[in-house]
BALOBA-1460 file (C-alpha; in Angstrom, 3 decimals):
// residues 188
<rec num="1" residu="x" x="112.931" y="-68.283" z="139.365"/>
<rec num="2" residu="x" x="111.018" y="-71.278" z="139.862"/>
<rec num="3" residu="x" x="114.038" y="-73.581" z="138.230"/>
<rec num="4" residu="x" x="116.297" y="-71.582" z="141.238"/>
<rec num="5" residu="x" x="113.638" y="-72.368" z="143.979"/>
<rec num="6" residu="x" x="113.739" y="-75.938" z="143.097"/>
<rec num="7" residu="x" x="117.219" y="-76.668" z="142.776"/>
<rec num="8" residu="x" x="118.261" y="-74.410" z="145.142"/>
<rec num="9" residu="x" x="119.857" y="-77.105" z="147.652"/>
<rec num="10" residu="x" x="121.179" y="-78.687" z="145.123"/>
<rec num="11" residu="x" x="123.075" y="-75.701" z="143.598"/>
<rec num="12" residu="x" x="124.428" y="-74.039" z="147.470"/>
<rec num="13" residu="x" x="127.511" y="-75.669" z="147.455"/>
<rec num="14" residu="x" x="128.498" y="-74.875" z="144.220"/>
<rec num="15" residu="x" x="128.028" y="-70.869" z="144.664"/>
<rec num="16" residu="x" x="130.870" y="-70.677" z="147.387"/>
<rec num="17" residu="x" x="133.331" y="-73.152" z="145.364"/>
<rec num="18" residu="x" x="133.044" y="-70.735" z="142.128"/>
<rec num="19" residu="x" x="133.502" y="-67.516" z="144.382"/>
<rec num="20" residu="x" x="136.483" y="-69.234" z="145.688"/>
<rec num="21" residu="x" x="137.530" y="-70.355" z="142.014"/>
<rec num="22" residu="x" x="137.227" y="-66.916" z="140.602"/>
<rec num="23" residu="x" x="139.076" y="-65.486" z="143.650"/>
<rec num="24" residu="x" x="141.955" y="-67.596" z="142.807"/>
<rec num="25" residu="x" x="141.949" y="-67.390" z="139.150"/>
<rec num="26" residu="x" x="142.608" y="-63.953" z="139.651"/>
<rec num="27" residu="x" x="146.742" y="-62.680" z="138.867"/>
<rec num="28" residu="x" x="148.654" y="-61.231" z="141.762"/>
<rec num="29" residu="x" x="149.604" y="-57.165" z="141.961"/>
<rec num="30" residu="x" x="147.960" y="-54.548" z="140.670"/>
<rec num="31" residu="x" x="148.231" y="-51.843" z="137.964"/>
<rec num="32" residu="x" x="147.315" y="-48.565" z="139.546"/>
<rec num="33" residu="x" x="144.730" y="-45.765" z="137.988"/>
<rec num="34" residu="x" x="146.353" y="-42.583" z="136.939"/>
<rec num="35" residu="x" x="147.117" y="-40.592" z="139.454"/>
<rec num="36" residu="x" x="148.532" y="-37.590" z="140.406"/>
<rec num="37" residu="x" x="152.072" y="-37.320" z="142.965"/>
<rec num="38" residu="x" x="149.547" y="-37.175" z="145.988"/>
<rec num="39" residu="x" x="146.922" y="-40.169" z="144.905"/>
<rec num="40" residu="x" x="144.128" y="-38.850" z="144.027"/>
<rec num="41" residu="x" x="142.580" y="-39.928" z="140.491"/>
<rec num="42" residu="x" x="143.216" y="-37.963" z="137.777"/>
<rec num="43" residu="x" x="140.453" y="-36.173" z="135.160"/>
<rec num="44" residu="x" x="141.426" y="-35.465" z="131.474"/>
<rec num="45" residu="x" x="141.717" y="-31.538" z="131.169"/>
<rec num="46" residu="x" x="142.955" y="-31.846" z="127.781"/>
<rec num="47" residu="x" x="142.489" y="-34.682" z="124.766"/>
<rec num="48" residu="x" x="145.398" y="-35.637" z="122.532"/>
<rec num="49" residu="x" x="144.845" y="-37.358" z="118.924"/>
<rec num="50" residu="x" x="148.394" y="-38.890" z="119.081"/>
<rec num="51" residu="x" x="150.474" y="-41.138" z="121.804"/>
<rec num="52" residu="x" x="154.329" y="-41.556" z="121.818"/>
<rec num="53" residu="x" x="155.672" y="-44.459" z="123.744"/>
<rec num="54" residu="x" x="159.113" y="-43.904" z="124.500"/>
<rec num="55" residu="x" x="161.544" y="-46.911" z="125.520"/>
<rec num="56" residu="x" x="161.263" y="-47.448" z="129.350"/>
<rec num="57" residu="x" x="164.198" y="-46.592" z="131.517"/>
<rec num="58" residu="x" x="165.582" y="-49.539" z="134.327"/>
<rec num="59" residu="x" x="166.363" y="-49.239" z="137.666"/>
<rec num="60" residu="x" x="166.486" y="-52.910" z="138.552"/>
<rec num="61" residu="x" x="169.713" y="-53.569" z="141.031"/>
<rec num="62" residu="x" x="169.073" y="-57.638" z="140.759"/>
<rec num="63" residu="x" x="168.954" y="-59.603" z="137.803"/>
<rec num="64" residu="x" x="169.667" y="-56.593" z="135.823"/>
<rec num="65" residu="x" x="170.676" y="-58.423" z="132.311"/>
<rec num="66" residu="x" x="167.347" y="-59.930" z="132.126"/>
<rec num="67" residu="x" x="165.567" y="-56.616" z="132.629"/>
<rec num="68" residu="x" x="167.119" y="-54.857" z="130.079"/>
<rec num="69" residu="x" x="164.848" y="-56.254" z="127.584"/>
<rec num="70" residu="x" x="162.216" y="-55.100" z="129.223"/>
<rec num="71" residu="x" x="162.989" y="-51.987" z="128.454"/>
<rec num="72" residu="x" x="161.977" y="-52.337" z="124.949"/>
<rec num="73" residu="x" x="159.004" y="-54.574" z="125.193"/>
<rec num="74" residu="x" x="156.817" y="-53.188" z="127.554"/>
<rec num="75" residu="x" x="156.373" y="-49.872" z="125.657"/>
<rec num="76" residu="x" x="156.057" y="-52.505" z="122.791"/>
<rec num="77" residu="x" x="153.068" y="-54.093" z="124.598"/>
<rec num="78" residu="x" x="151.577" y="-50.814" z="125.293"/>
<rec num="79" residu="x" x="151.705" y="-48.893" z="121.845"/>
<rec num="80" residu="x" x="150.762" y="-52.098" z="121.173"/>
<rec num="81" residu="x" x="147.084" y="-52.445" z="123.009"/>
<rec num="82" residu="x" x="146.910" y="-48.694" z="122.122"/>
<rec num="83" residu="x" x="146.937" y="-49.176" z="118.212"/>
<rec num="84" residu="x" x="144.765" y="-52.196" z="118.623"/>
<rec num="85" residu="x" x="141.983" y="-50.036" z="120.838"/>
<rec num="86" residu="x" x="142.434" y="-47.734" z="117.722"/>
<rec num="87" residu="x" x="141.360" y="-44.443" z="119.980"/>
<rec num="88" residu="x" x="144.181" y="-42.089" z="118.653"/>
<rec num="89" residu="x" x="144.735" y="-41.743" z="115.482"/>
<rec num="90" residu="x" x="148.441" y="-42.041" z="115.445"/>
<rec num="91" residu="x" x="150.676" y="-44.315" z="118.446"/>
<rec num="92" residu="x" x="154.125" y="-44.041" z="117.725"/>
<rec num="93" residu="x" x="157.297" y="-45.630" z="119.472"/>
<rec num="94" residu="x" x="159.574" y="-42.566" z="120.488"/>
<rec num="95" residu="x" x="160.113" y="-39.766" z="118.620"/>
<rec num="96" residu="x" x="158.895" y="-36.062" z="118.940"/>
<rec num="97" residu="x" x="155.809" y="-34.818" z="120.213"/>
<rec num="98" residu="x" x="153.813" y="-31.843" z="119.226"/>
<rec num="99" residu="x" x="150.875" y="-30.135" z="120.972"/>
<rec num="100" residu="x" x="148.484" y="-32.876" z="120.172"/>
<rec num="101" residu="x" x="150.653" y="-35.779" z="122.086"/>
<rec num="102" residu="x" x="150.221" y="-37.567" z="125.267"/>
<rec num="103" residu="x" x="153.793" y="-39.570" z="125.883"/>
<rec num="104" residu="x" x="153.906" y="-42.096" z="128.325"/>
<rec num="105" residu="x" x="157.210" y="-43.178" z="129.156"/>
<rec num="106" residu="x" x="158.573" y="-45.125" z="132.740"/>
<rec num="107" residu="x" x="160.926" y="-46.742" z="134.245"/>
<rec num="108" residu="x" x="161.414" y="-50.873" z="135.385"/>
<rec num="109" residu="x" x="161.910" y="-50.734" z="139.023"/>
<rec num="110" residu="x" x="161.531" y="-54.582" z="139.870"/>
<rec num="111" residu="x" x="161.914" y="-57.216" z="137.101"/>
<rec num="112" residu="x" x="162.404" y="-61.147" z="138.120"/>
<rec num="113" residu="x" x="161.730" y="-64.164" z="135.836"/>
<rec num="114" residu="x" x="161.380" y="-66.226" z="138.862"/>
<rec num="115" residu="x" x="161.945" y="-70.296" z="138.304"/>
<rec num="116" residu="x" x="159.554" y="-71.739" z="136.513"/>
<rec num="117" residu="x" x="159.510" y="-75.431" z="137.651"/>
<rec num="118" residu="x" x="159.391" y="-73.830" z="141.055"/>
<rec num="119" residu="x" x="156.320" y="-71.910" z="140.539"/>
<rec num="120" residu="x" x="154.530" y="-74.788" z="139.069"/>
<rec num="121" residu="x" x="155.757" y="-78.095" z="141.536"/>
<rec num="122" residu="x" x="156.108" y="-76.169" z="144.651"/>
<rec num="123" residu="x" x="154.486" y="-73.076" z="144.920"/>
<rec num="124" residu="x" x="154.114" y="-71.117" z="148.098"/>
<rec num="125" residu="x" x="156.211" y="-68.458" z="146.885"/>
<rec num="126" residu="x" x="159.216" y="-70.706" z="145.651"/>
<rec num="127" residu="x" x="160.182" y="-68.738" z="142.182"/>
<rec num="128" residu="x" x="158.249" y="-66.279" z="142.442"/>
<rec num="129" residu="x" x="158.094" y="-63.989" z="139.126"/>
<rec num="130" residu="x" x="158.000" y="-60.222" z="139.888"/>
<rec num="131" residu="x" x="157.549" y="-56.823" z="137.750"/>
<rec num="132" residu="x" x="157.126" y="-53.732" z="139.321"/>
<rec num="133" residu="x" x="157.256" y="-50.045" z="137.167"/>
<rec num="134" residu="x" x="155.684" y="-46.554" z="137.085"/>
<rec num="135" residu="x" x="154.483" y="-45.239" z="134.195"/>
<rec num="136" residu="x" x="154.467" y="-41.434" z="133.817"/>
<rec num="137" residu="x" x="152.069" y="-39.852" z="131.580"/>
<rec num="138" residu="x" x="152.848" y="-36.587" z="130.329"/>
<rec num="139" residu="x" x="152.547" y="-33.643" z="127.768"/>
<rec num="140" residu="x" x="154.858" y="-32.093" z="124.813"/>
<rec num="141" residu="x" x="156.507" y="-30.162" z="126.717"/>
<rec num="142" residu="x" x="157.270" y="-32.701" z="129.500"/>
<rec num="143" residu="x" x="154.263" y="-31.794" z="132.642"/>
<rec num="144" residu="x" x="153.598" y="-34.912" z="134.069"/>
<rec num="145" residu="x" x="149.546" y="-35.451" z="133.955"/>
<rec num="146" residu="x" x="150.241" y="-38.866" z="136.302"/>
<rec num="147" residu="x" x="151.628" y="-42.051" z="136.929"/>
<rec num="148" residu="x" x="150.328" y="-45.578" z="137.060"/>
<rec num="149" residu="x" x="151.901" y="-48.125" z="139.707"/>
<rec num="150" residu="x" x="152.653" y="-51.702" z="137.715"/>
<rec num="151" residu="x" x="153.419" y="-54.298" z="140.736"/>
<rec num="152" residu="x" x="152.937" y="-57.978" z="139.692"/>
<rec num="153" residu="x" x="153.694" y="-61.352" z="141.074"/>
<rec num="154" residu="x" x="153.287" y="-64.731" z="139.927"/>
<rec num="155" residu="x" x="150.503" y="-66.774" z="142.115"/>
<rec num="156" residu="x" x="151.688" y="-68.151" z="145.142"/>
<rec num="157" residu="x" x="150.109" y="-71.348" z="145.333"/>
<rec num="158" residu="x" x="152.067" y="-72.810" z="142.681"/>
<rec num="159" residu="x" x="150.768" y="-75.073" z="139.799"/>
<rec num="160" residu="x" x="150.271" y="-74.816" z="135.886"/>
<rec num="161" residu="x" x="148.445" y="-70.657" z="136.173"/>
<rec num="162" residu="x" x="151.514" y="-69.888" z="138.381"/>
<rec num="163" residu="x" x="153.804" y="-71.350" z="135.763"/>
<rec num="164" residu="x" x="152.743" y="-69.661" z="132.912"/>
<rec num="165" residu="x" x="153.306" y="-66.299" z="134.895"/>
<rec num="166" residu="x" x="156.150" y="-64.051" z="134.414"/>
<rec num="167" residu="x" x="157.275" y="-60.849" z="133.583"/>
<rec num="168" residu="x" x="156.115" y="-60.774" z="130.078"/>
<rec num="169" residu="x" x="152.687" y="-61.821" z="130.702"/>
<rec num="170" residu="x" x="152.462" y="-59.381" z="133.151"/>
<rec num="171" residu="x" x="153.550" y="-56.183" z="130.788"/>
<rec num="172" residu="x" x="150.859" y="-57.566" z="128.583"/>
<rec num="173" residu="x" x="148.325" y="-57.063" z="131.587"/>
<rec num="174" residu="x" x="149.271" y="-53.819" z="132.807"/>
<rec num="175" residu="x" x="149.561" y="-52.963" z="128.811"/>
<rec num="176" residu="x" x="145.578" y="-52.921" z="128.835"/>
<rec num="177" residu="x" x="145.320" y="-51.643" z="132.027"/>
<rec num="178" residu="x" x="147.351" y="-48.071" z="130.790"/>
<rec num="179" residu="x" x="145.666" y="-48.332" z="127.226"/>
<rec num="180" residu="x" x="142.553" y="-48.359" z="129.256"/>
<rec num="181" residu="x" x="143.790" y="-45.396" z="131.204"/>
<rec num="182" residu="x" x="145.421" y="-43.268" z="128.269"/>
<rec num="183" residu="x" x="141.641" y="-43.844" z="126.119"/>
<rec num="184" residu="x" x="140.126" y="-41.523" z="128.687"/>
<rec num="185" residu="x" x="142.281" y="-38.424" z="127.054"/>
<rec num="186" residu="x" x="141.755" y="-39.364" z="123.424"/>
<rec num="187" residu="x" x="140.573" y="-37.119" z="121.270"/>
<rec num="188" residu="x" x="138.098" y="-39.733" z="119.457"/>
């Protein structure tokens, strides 16, 4: 305490320029919690020892050819983060599900790879990169637990964090976000 007292003056303006940094650092968009159809949070009433991750579906009207991979690696990126958390004890890609399955499964609604050079020389929303998907959650026999909102955009103020955005980076994001999410109805 005594070190803050004394180089307290010393250390004020460099409290408001981190805040700032950190504020800024930070990626565009969100990923959601899962929730139910109405928005309210949703509590595990039942656990599941195995995940399926079936191929996404996409609804993207522009720059539909590049989005069609998409619909192969995000699910990648998620099953994934899912057998790297190692919280079920099987995560499969597709395929049937039993009793004992969560499957999450969604669909690409949004998908833009943006310009690059854009991003990083002149920013302020010039090439903007975009992904935006829902992510359904659901049992064996098809009840939809919830869904989690993916919507992602590169940083607007341009530069070398704004470059290395796009959609890919951002599956990978939201990836930990919904592992995060599908943990909480593991069985483990």
């Amino acid at each position: 305490m005594r070190i803050f007292l004394r180089y307290r003056k010393s250390l004020w303006p460099v409290v408001p320029v981190a805040l700032m940094g950190t504020c800024l650092l930070a990626g565009c968009g969100t990923t959601s919690d899962l929730q139910t159809a109405q928005g309210a949070k949703v509590a595990p009433s039942h656990k599941y020892s195995r995940v399926v991750v079936q191929n996404f579906k996409v609804a993207v009207k522009e720059h539909a050819q590049e989005a069609t991979s998409s619909a192969v690696l995000f699910p990648d990126a998620i099953a994934g983060e899912l057998r790297k958390e190692g919280h079920f004890s099987n995560v499969g890609r597709g395929g049937a599900a039993d009793a004992n399955t969560l499957v999450i499964e969604g669909v690409v609604t949004k998908y833009d790879e943006g310009d690059q050079s854009k991003r990083m020389w002149l920013g302020m929303g010039f090439g903007m990169a975009f992904l935006e998907a829902t992510v359904k959650f659901s049992d064996s026999k098809g009840n939809v637990i919830g869904t989690i909102k993916v919507d992602k955009n590169s940083w607007a103020m341009g530069g070398g964090l704004a470059a290395g955005q796009n959609p890919n980076s951002f599956m990978n994001d939201a990836a930990d976000k919904i592992s995060e999410e599908a943990a909480k109805f593991a069985l483990k």
